[in-house]
N, C-alpha and C positions, 0 to 999 in steps of 0.2 A: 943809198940808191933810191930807194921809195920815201913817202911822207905819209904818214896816216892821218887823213884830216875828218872831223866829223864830217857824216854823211850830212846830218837833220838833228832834231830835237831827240830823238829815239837811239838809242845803245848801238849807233852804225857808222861805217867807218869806211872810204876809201881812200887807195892809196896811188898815190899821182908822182910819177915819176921827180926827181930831184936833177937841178941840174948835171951834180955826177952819174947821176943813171942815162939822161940824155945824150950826154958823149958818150957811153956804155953804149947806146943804142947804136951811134953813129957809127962805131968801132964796129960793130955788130955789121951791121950797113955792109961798108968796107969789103969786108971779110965774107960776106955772103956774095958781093962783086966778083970777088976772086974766084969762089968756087963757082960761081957760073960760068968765069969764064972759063975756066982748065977742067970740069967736071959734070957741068951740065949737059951733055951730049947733045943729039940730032933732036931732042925731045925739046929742048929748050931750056929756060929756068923754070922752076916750081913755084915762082913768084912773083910778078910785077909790081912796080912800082906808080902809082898816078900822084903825081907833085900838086899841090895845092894851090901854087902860086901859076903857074900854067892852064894846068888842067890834062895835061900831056902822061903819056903813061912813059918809063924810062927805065933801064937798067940802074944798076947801082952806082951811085957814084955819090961824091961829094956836093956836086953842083947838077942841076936835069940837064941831061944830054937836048935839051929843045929849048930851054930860054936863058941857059947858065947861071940860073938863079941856083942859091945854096940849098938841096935836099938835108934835112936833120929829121927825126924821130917825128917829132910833130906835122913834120912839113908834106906827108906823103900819107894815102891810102892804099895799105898791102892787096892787091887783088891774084887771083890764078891764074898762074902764067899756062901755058902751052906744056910743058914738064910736068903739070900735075895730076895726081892720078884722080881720076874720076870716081 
């Protein structure tokens, strides 16, 4: 699921998602779709999604609900939605 790559010349190390953790994410994705939509109440989601290839902020899905380009792990930054607590 992850890859440990040297950071730099010095004893560090990060670790960067591997394609099977990527569709891990996607799954993830998906499934956080779901629960928005049958359990997120009047509050909203506790999460937004802004796709990179837009710029457009979107619920979950496979593809952004505004230019049906393909949403993946990489493709989006997590922001707070309306449902999150302050």
């Amino acid at each position: 699921m992850l890859e440990r790559r040297p950071y730099d010349r010095r004893p560090r190390y990060e670790y960067v998602l591997t394609e099977k953790g990527g569709e891990l994410v996607d799954l993830l994705m998906v499934m956080t779709g779901w629960g928005d939509k049958w359990l997120a109440g009047e509050a909203g989601p506790p999460v937004l999604y802004r796709h990179h290839a837009c710029g457009e902020v979107s619920g979950v899905d496979l593809r952004s609900a505004h230019c049906g380009e393909p949403m993946h792990a990489n493709d989006v930054d997590p922001l707070p939605g309306s449902g999150a607590a302050v």
